[in-house]
MARDREN-368944 format. One record per residue: x, y, z of N, C-alpha, C in turn; residue in one letter; residue number from 1. Coordinates in Angstrom, 1 decimal. Atoms other than C-alpha are relative to their C-alpha. Example, Ala and Ser with C-alpha at 12.3 -4.5 7.8 and 13.67 -1.06 7.14 Angstrom:
<nodes>
- n.u  n.v  n.w  ca.u  ca.v  ca.w  c.u  c.v  c.w  loro  baza
- 0.9  -1.2  0.0  12.3  -4.5  7.8  0.9  1.2  0.0  A  1
- -0.9  -1.1  0.0  13.7  -1.1  7.1  -0.8  1.1  0.8  S  2
</nodes>
This chain:
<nodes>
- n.u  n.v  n.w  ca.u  ca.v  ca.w  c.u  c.v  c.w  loro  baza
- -0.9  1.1  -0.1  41.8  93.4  99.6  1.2  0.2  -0.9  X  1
- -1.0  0.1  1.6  43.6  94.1  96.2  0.9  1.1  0.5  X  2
- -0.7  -1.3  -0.4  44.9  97.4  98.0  1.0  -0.1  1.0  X  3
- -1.0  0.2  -1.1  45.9  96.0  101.3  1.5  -1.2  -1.1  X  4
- -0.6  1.4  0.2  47.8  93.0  99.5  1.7  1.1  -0.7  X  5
- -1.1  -1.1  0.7  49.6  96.1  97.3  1.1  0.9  0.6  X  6
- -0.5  -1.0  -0.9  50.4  98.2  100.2  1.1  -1.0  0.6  X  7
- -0.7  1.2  -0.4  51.9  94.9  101.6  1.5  -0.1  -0.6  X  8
- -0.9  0.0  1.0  54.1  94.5  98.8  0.8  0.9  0.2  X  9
- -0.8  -1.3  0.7  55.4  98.0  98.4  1.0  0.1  1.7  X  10
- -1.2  0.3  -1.5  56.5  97.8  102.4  1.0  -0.6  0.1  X  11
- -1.0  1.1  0.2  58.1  94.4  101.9  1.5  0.6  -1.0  X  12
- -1.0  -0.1  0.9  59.9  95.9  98.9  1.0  0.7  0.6  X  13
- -0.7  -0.6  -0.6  61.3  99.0  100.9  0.8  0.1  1.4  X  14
- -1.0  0.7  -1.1  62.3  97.3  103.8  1.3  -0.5  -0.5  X  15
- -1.1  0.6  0.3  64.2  95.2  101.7  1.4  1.0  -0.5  X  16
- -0.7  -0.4  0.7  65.8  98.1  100.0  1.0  1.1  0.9  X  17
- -0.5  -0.7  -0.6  67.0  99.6  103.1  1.3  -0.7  0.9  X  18
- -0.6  1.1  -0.3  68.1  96.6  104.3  1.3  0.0  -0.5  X  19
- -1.2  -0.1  1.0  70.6  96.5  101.5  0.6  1.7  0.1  X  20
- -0.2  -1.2  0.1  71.3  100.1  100.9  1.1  -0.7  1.9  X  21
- -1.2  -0.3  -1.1  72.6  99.8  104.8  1.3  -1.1  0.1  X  22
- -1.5  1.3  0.0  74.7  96.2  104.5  1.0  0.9  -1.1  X  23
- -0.8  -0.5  0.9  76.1  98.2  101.6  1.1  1.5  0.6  X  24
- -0.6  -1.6  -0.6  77.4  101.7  104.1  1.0  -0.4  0.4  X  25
- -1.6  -0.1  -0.7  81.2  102.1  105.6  -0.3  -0.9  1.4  X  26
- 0.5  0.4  -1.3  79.0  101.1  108.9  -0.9  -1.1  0.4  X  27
- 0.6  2.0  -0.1  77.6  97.6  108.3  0.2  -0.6  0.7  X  28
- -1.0  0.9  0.1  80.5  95.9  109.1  0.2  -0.2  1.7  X  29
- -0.7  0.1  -1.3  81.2  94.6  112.9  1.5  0.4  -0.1  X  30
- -1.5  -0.6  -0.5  84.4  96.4  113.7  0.6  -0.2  0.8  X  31
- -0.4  0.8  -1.2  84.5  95.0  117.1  1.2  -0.7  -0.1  X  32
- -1.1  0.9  0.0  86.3  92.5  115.8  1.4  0.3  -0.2  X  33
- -1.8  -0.4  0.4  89.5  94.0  114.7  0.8  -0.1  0.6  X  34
- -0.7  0.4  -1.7  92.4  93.4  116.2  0.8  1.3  0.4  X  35
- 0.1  -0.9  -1.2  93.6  95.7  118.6  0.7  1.3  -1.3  X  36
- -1.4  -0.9  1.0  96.8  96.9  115.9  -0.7  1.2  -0.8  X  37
- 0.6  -0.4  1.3  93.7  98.1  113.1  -1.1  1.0  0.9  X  38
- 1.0  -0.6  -0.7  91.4  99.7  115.9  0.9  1.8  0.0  X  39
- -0.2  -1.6  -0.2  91.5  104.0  116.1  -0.9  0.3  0.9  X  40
- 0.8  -0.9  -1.6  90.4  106.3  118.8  -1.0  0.6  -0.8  X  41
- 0.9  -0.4  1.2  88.1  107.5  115.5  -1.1  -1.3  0.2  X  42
- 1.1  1.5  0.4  86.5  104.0  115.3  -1.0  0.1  -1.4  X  43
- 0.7  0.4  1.3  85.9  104.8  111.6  0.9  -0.7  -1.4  X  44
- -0.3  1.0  1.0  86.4  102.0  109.2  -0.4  -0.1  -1.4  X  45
- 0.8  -0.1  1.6  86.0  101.3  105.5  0.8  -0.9  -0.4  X  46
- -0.7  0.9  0.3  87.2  98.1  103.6  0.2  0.7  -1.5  X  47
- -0.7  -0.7  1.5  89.0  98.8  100.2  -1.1  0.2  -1.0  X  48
- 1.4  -0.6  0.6  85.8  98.3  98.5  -1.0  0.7  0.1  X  49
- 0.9  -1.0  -0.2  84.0  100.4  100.0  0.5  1.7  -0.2  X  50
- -0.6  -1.7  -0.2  86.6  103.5  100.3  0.4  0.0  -1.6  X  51
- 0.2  -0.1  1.3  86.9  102.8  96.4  -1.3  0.5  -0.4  X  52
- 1.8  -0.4  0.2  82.7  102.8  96.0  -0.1  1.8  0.5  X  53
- 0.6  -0.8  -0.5  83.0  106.0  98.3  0.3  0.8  -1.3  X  54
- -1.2  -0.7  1.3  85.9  107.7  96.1  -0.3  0.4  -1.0  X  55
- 0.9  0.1  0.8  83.6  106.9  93.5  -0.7  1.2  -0.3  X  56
- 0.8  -1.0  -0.1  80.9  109.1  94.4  0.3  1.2  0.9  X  57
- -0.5  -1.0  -1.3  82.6  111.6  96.5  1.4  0.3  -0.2  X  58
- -1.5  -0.4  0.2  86.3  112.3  94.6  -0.2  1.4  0.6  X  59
- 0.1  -1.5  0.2  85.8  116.3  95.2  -0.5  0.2  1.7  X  60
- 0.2  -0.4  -1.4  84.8  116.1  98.8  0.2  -0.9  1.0  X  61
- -0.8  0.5  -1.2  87.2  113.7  100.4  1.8  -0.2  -0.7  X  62
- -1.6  -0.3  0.2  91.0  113.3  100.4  0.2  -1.5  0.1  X  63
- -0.2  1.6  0.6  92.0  109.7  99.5  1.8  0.0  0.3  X  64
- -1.9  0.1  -0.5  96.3  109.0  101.1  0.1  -1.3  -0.2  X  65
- -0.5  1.2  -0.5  98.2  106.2  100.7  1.3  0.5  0.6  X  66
- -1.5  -0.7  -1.3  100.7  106.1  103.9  0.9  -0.8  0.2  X  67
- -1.0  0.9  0.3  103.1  103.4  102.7  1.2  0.7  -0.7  X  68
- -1.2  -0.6  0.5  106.6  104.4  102.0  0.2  0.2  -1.7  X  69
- -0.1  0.0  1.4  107.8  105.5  98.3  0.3  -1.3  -0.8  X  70
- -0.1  0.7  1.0  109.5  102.7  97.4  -1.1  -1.2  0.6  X  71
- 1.0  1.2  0.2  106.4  99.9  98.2  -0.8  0.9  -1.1  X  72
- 0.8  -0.9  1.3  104.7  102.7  95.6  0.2  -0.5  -1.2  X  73
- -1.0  0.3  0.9  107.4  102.2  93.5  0.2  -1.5  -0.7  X  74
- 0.2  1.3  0.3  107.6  98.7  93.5  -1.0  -0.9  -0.4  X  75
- 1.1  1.5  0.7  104.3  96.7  93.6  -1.5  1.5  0.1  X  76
- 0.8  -0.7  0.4  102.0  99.9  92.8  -0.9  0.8  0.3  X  77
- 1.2  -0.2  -1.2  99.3  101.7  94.1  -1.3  0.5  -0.8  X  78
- 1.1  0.0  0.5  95.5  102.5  93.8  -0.3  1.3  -1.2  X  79
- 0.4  -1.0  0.7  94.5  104.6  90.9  -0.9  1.3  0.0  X  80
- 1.0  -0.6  -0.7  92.1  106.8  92.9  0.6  0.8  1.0  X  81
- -1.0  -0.8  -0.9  94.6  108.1  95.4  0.2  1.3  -0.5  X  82
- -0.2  -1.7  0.5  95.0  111.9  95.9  1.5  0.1  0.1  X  83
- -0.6  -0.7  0.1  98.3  111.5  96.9  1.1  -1.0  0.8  X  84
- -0.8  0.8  -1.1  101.4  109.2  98.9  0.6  1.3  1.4  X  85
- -0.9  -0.9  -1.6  102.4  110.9  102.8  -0.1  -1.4  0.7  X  86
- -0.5  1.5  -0.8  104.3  108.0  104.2  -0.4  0.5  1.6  X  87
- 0.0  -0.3  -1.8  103.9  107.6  108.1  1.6  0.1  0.3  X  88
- -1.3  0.1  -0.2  107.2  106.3  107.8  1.2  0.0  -1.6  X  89
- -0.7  0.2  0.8  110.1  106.2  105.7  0.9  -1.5  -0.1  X  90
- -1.1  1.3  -0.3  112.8  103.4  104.8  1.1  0.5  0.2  X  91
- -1.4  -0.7  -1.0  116.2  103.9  106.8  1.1  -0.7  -1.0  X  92
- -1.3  0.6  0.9  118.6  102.3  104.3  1.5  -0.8  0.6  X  93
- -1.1  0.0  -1.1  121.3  103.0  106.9  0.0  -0.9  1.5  X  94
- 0.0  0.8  -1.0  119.9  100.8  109.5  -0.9  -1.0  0.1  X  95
- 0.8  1.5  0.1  119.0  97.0  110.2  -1.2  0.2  0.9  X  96
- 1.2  0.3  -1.3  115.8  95.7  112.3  0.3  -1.4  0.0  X  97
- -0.3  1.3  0.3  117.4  92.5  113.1  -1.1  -0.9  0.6  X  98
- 0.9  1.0  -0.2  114.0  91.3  114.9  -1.1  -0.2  -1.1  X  99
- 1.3  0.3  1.3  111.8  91.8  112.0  0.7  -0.2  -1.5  X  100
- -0.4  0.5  1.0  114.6  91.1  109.1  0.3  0.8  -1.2  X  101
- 0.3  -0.3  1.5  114.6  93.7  107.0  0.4  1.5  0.9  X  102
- -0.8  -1.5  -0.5  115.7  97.8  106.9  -1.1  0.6  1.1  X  103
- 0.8  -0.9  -0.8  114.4  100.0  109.9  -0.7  1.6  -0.7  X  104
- 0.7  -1.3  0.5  111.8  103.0  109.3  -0.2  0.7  0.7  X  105
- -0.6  -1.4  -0.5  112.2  106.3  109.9  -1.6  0.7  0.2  X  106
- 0.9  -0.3  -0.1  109.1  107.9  111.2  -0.2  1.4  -1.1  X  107
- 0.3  -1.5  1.0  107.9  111.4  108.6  -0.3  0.6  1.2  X  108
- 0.2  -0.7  -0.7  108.1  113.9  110.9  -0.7  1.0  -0.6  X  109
- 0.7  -1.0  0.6  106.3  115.9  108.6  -1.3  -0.3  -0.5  X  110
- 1.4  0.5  1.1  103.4  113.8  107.8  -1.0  1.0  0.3  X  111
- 1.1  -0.9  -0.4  100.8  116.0  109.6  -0.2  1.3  -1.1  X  112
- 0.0  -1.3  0.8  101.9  119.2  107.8  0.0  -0.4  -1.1  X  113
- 0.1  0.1  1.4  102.1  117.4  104.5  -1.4  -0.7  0.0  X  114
- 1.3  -0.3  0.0  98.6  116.4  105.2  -0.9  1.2  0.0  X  115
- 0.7  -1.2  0.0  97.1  119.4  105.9  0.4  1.0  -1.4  X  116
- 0.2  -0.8  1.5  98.8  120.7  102.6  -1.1  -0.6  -1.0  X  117
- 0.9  0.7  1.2  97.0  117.8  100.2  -1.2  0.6  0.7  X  118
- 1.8  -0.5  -0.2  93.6  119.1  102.0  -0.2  1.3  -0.1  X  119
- 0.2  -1.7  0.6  94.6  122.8  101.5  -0.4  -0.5  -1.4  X  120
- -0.1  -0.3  1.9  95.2  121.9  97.6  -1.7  -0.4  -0.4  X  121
- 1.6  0.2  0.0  91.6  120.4  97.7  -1.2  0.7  0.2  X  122
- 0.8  -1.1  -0.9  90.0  123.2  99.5  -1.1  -0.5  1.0  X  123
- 1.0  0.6  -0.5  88.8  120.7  101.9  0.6  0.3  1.7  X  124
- -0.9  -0.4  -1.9  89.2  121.2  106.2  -0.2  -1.4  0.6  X  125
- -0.8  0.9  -0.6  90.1  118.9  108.9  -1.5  -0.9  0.7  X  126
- 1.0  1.3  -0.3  86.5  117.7  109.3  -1.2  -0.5  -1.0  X  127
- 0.6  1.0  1.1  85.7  116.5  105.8  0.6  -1.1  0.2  X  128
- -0.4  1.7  -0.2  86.4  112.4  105.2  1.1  0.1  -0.7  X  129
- -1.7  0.5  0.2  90.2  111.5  105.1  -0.2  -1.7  0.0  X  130
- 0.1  1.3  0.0  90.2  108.1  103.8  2.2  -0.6  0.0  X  131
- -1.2  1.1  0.0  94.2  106.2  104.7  0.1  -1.1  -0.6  X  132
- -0.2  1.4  0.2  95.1  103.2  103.4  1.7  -0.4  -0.2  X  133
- -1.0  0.2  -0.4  98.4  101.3  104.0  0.3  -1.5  -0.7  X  134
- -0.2  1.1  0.3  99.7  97.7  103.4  -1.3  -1.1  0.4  X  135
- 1.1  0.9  -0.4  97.2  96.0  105.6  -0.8  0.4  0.8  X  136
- 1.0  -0.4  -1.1  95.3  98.2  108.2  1.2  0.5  1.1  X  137
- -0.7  0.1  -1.0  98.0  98.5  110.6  0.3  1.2  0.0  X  138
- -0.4  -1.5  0.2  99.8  102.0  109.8  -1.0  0.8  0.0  X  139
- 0.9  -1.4  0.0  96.9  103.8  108.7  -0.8  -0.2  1.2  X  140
- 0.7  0.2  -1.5  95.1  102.8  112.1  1.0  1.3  0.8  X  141
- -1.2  -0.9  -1.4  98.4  104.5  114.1  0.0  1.6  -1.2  X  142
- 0.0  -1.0  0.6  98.3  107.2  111.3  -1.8  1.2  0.2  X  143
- 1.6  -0.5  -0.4  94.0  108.2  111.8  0.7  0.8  1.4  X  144
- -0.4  -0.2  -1.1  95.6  108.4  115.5  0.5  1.6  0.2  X  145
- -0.9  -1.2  0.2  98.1  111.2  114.6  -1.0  0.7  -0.3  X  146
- 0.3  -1.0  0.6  95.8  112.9  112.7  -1.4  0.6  1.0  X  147
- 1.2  -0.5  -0.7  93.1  112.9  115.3  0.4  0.6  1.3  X  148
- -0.8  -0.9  -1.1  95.2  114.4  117.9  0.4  1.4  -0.9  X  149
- -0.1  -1.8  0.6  95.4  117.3  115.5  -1.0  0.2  -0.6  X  150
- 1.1  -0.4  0.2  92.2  118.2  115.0  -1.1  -0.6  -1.1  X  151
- 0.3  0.6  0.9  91.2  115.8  112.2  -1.0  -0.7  0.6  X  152
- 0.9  0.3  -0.4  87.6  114.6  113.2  -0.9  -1.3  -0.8  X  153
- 1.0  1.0  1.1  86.2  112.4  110.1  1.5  -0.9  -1.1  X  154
- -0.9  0.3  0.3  89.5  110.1  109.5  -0.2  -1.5  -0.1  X  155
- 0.2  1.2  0.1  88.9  106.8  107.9  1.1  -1.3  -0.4  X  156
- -1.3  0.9  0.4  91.3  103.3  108.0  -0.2  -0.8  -1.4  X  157
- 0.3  1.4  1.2  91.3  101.1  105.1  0.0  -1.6  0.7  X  158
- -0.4  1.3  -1.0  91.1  97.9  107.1  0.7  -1.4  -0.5  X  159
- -0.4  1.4  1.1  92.3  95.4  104.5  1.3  0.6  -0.9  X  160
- -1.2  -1.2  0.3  94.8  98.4  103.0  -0.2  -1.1  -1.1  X  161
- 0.2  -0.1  0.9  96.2  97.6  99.8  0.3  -1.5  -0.5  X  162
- -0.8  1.7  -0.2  97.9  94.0  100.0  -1.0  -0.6  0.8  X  163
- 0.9  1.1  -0.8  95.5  92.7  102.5  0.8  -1.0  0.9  X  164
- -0.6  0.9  -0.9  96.2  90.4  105.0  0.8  -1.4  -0.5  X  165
- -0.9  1.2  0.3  98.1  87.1  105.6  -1.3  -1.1  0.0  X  166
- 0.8  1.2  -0.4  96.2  83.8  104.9  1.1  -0.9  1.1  X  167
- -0.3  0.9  -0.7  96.5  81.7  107.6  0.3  -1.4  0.2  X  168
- -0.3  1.8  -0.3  96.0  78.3  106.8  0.3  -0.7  -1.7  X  169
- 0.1  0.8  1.7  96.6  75.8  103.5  1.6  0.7  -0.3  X  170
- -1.1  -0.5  1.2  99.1  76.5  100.6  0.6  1.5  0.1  X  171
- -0.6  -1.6  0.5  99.3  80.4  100.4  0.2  0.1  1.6  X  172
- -0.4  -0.9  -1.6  99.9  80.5  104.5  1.0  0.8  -0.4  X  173
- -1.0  -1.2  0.1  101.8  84.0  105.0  0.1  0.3  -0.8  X  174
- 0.2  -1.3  0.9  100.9  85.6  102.0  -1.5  0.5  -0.2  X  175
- 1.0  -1.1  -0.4  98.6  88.3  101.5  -0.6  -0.1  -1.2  X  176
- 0.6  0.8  1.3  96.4  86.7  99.3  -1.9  0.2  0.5  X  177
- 1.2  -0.1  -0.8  93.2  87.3  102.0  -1.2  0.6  -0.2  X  178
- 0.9  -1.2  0.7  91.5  90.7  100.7  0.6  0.7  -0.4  X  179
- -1.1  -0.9  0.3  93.0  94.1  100.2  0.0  0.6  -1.2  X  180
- 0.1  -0.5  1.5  92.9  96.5  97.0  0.4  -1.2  -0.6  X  181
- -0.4  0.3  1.3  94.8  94.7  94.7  -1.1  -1.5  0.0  X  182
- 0.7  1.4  0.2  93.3  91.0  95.4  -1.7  0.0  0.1  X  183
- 1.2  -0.3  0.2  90.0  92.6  95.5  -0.6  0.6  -1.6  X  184
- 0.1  -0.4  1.6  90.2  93.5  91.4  -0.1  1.1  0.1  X  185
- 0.0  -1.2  0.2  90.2  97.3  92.5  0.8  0.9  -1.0  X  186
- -0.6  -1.4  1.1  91.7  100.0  89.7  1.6  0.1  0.8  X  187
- -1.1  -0.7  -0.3  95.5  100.0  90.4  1.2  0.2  -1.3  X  188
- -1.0  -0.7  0.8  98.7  101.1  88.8  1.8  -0.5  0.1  X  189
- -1.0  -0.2  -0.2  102.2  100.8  88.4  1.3  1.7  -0.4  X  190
- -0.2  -1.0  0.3  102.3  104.0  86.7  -0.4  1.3  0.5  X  191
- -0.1  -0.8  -1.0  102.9  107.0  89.2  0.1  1.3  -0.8  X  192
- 0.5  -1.0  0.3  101.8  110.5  88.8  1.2  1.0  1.1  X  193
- -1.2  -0.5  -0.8  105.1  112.3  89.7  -0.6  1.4  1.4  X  194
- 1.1  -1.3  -1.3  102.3  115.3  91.8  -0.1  -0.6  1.0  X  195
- 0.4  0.9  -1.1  101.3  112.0  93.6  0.5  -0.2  1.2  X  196
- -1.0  0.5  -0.3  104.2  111.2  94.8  0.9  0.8  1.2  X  197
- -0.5  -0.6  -1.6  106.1  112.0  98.3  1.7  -0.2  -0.3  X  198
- -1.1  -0.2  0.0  109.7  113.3  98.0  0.6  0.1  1.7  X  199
- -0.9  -0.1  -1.5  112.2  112.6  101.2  0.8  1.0  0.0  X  200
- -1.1  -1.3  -0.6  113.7  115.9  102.5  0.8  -0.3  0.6  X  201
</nodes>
């Protein structure tokens, strides 16, 4: 009786610990939901805390991008953990976006190839884990995209990026106050690693 009741226990415990262990993986998370903008032809996701946790344990055998232009780098900072900034886009200086308010951006025509360099300098190939992250999920979703049309197989979004989304309702409506590195207490910076850093040709 004293044996079964033990064996009992030790099941109960390892159930539980699997249980956890998997709420805790990149692949917990219903994804489903996302909205259409944040979804990739990859369908692999990771929330800021997680692709930090991976980062963690795994700096040397994955490539960590942020694909937000220099100057948002520049300005409100970025994650301390990053291998490296390759915008998707650039800022156009020279031209309005009078529906969205603000300067138009210039797509990097070179982001691919300047990906494939940061994963040479690593000595890592196109089907180790590429973790993106952006402002909010949006870019690096359309960026995973790019990179999986060129042979990039194991390309992960940040879904919450680095700002996080907009709250919706109450006081802070329309600021990005929701999730997202920074409002998540993750390790960031205002002090930039001139290597890090993406020069406009």
């Amino acid at each position: 009786m004293i044996k079964y009741s033990l064996k009992n226990v030790f099941t109960t415990f390892m159930l539980i610990t699997m249980v956890v262990a998997f709420s805790n993986s990149a692949f917990a998370e219903d994804w489903s939901k996302l909205s259409k903008k944040k979804q990739t032809t990859l369908g692999l996701y990771m929330t800021s805390t997680q692709a930090y946790d991976y980062m963690m344990k795994n700096m040397d055998k994955a490539l960590f991008i942020d694909v937000r232009t220099p100057s948002e780098l520049n300005y409100l900072g970025a994650a301390s953990v990053m291998d490296a900034n390759v915008p998707t886009d650039t800022m156009d200086a020279s031209a309005w976006d009078d529906k969205k308010n603000r300067y138009k951006r210039r797509h990097n025509e070179n982001f691919v190839a300047d990906i494939d360099a940061r994963l040479k300098e690593k000595g890592l190939k196109k089907t180790d884990t590429v973790i993106l992250m952006c402002r909010s999920g949006k870019r690096s979703a359309k960026a995973v995209n790019v990179l999986a049309k060129h042979g990039y197989t194991n390309v992960y979004s940040v879904v919450d990026g680095y700002e996080g989304d907009k709250v919706k309702k109450g006081k802070n409506k329309g600021k990005r106050m929701k999730n997202g590195w920074k409002n998540a207490g993750l390790p960031w910076t205002y002090s930039m690693d001139k290597d890090m850093m993406y020069f406009v040709r």
